[in-house]
N, C-alpha and C positions, 0 to 999 in steps of 0.2 A: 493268681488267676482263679476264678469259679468257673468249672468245667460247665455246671449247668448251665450258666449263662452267655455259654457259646454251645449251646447244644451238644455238648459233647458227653457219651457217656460215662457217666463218675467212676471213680475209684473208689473200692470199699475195703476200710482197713479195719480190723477187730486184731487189739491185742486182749490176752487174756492169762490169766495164773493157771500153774497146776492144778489146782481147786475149782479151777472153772469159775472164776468169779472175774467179770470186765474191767480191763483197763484202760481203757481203750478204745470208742469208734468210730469213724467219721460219720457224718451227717446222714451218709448215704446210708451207712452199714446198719440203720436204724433211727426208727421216729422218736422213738422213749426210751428211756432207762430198761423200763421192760420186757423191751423191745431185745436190746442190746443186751441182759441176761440172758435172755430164750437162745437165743444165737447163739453167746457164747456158750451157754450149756450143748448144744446139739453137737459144737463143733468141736467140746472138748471130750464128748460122747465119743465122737468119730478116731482123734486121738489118741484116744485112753484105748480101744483096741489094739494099737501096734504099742504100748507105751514099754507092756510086758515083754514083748517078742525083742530079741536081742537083735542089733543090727537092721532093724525094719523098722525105723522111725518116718513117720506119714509123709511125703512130700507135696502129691498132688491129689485131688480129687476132683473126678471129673464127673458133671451132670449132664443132664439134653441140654442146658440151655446155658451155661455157663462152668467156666476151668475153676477151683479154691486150688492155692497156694499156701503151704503153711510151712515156719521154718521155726523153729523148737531154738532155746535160748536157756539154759540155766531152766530154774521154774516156770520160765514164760512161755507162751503160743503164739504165733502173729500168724493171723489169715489175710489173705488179700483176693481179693477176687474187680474183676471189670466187664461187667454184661454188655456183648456186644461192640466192643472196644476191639477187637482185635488182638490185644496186649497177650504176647506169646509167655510164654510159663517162665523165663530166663527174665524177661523183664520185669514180672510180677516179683521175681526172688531179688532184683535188684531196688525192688521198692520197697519190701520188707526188709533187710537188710539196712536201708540209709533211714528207716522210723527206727531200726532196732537201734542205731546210732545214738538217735534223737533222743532215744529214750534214756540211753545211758549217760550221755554227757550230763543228766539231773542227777542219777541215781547210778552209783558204777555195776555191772554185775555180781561183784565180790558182797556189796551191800546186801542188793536183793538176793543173792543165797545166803545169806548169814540169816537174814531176815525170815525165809521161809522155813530156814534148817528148826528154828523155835517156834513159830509160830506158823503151821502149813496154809491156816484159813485166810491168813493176812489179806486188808482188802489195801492194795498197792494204790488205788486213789488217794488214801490218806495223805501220803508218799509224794504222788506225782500230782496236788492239788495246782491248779494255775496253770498245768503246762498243756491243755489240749487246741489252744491255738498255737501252741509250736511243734504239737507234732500235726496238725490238721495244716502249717504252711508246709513241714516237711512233706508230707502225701501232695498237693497243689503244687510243690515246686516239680514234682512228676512230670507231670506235664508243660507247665511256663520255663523249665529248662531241662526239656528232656538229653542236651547234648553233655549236662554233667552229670547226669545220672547213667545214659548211655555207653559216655566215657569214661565213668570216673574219675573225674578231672576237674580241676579248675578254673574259670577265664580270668586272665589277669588285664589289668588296661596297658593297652598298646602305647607302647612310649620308645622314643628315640634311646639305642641303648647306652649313651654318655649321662641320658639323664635319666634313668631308671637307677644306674650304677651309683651316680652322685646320690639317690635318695635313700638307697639303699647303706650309701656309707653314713647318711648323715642320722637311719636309724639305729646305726652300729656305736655313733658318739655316746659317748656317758653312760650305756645301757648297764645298769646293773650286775652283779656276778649271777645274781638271783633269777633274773630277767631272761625267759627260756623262749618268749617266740616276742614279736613288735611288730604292726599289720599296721599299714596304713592305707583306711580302706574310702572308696567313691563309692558314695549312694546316688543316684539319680535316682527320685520319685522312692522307687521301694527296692531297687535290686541290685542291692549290694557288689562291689566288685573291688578286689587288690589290686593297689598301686603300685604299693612296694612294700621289701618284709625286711627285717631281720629275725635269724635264729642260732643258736646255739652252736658252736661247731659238733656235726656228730648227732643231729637232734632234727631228722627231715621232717617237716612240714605235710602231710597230708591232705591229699584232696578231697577225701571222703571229712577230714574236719574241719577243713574250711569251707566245706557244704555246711557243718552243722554251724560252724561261726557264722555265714551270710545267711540261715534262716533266722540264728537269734537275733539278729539284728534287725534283720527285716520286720519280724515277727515285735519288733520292742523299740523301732524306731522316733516311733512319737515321744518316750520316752526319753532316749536319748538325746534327741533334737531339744532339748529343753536345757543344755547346758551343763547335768549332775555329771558327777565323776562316780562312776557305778562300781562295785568292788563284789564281786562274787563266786564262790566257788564254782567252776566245771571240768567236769571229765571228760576230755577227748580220748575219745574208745580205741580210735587207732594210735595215740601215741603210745596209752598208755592205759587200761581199760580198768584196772586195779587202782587207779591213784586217782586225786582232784590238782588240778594245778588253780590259779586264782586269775580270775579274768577280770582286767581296768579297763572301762569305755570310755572314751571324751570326746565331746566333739569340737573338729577343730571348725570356731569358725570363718566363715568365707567371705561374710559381707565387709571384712576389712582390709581385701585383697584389693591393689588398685586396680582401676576403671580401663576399660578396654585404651588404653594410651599408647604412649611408645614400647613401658614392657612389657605388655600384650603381641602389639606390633612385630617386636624384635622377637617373640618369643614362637611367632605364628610362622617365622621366617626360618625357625631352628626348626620346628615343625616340619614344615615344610621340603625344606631340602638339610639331608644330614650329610654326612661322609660321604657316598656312596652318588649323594643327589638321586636319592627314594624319596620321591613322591608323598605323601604322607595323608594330607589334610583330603578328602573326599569334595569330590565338584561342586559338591549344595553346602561347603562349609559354611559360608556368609549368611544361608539362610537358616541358618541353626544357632538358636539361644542356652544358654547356662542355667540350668537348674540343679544344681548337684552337692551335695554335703559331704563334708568330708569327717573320718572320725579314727584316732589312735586306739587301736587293740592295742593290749599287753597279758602274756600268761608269763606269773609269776612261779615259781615255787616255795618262795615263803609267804605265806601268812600273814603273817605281820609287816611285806611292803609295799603298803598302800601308798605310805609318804614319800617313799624314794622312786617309785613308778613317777606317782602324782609330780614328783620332782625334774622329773625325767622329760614326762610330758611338755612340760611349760617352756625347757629348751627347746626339744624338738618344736613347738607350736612355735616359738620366737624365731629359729633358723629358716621354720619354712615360709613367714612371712618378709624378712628382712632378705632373705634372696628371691622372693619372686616366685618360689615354688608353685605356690596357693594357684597365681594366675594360668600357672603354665601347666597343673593338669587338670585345672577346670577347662583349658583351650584343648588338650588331648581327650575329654573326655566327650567334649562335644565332637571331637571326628570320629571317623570311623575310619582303616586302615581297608577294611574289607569290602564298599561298594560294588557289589558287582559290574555296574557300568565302567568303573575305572582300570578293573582289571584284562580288559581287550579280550576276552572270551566271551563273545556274543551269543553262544549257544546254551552257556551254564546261568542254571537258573537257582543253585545254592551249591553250598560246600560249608562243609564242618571239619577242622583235622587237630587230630591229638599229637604233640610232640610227646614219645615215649621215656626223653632224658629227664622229663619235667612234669609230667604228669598235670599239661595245661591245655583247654583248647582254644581256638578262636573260632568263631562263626563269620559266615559273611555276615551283613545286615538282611532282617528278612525282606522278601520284594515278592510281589504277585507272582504266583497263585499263593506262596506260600505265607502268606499276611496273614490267611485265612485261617482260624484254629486247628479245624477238619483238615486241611489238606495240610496244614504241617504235622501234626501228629498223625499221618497218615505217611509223610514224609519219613518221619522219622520208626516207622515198623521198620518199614523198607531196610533203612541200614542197620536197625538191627539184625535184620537176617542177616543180611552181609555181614556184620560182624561177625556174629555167630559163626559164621565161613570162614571168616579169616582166622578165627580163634577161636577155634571149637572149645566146647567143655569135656568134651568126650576122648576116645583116642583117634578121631578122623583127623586125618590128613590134613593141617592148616594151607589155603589157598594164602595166591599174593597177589590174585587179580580176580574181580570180578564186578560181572556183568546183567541186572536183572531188569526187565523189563514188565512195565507192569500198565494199568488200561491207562494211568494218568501221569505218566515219569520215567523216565529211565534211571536206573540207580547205578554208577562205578563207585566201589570202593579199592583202595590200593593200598598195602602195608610193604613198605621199606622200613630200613634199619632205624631208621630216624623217626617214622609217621606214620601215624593210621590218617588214612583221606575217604573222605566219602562224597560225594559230586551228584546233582542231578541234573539231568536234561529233559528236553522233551521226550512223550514213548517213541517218536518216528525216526528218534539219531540212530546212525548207523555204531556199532560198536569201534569200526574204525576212526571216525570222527572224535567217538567219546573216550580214545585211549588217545586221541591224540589233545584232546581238550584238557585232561586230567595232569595230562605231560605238564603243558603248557601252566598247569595251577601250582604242580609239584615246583616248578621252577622259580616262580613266582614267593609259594612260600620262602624254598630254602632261601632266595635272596632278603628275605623281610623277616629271616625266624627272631633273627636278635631284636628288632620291633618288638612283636607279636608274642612272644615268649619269653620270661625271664630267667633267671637262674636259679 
């Protein structure tokens, strides 16, 4: 998403070296190369003040007319600033933070101090040539998902949990000793989303890097849609921030999945009603078409297996067409589990909630007012504060209920043992209405978490 072309105001990201020399800018943060030196020199100007002073490393600086953000990394700098955006200082450090990710998954930071330790002037473009449309989708994904940046979190596709379980065992067949994560991932159009995984016993999967997996992908889709079997080293920073594991793309294709027929039909019906007789498929199902790609991650730890991934793959690709799979989450991925007209709460006008055992979330689907770019990222300050409330950074008092009302929304957020929930309504709902609205959502989830959430 291009913030300017929803009138929204930009986000501006400057990384830069010890040395003051740029890595770094979004579009916004400067017109020219020249531009984006000057900058970076002022800002590592400002810096280099506390760089001496022990214990006083720069966090915030604050002008008349806009907040800088900076958070220090090994030899690097990352500023963020948003003019007139609202974006409170906690948000901005959660934006530099998931580029400092982006950044590393090319280049670990063990590298780039080894790098500087010899050479202090190093200009790190050399280094990071090719990569500023992926850290320029990571800053854009800001905003076009602020609820996994927000959260920290994942969204996985909402699937029945008999057959979430089944795909998940079928990516545990044959997998390698070598073989440390298997992602099997839905694109629709451009945004990315896990099906189902396998991993390592002992070896949890991170949210924060499988942000940075759905921006590579996104960011290199065209690419992949093209059929290669891509083999590349990356460092996921939170698995593992000192090492590269080896990343294999395939995509699987979809156009030889059979034709909406009977097991389409039979599959719309397992859909539909499970165990439980949970509702599944949203009221506009029939009016909604299949456009979605599907493609096998794999992170290796050796080097050298390309051919036994590659090998691996071509089962998995065989099993998920000979059983059906293919059709059956291209049929889940056209519903939606979260409709708000289905869920009989006539007043809520969104919800977003994180399960904390899982580190995933679900959203409803968006619906008026909140379609609108403004008024969802407007949407979304809102619970940020509330979060903020429910889990301070500080040593205040973490809240389990609250309540904020503001000129265009009402905001409930609510943290139990299981879930952070956040709910809007109209500004004129009564707090009593909106704790008893929220009830009714919390209930709702628990009965649908094994859907809506996986393992």
């Amino acid at each position: 998403m291009d913030p300017a072309a929803h009138n929204e105001p930009p986000l501006n990201v400057l990384v830069l070296t010890c040395a003051g020399k740029p890595v770094f800018a979004t579009a916004h943060a400067r017109e020219t190369e020249g531009e984006a030196a000057a900058l970076a020199g002022t800002l590592q100007a400002v810096v280099a003040l506390f760089a001496h002073t022990e214990g006083r490393a720069i966090r915030t600086m604050h002008t008349a007319s806009l907040t800088v953000v900076f958070l220090a990394a090994g030899p690097l700098v990352l500023a963020a600033w948003s003019s007139g955006a609202g974006d409170s200082e906690t948000q901005l450090q959660r934006l530099l933070a998931c580029v400092l990710d982006h950044l590393l998954s090319v280049t670990s930071l063990a590298q780039i101090e080894r790098i500087f330790d010899q050479h202090p002037n190093y200009d790190l473009r050399l280094l990071l040539a090719g990569t500023d449309a992926f850290l320029s989708t990571a800053v854009s994904s800001f905003r076009s998902s602020p609820a996994t940046h927000l959260l920290e979190s994942a969204a996985h596709l909402a699937l029945p949990p008999k057959r979430r379980a089944a795909l998940c065992k079928l990516l545990s067949t044959g997998a390698p000793s070598h073989l440390v994560y298997s992602i099997l991932v839905a694109a629709p159009d451009i945004s990315p989303t896990v099906v189902a995984c396998y991993r390592q016993k002992a070896t949890p999967l991170f949210a924060k890097d499988i942000l940075v997996l759905m921006n590579l992908l996104a960011t290199n889709i065209v690419s992949f849609k093209t059929g290669i079997e891509a083999w590349t080293p990356v460092c996921l920073p939170n698995h593992n921030s000192a090492a590269f594991l080896n990343m294999y793309v395939k995509e699987i294709p979809t156009v030889d999945a059979p034709p909406r027929s009977a097991v389409d039909r039979e599959a719309d019906e397992l859909l539909s009603v499970e165990d439980d007789g949970i509702s599944y498929l949203g009221s506009d199902y029939n009016d909604r078409k299949r456009n979605c790609d599907l493609f096998l991650v794999c992170f290796s730890k050796n080097r050298e297996g390309f051919f036994d991934i590659s090998e691996y793959r071509k089962t998995i690709e065989n099993s998920l067409k000979s059983k059906a799979y293919i059709s059956q989450i291209l049929g889940a991925f056209d519903s939606h589990p979260c409709i708000l007209s289905d869920l009989g709460i006539p007043r809520l006008r969104h919800f977003v909630c994180r399960a904390k055992r899982s580190g995933q979330h679900v959203e409803c689907r968006k619906a008026p007012p909140y379609t609108d770019s403004q008024d969802y990222q407007r949407l979304y300050q809102l619970y940020s504060l509330a979060l903020e409330k429910l889990h301070p950074v500080n040593n205040a008092t973490p809240a389990k209920f609250i309540f904020l009302k503001a000129d265009q929304e009402g905001v409930v957020a609510m943290t139990t043992k299981s879930y952070d929930l956040f709910a809007a309504f109209s500004p004129l709902i009564l707090k009593k209405d909106a704790e008893e609205d929220i009830m009714s959502l919390y209930r709702w989830v628990k009965k649908m978490d094994y859907w809506i959430f996986s393992e």
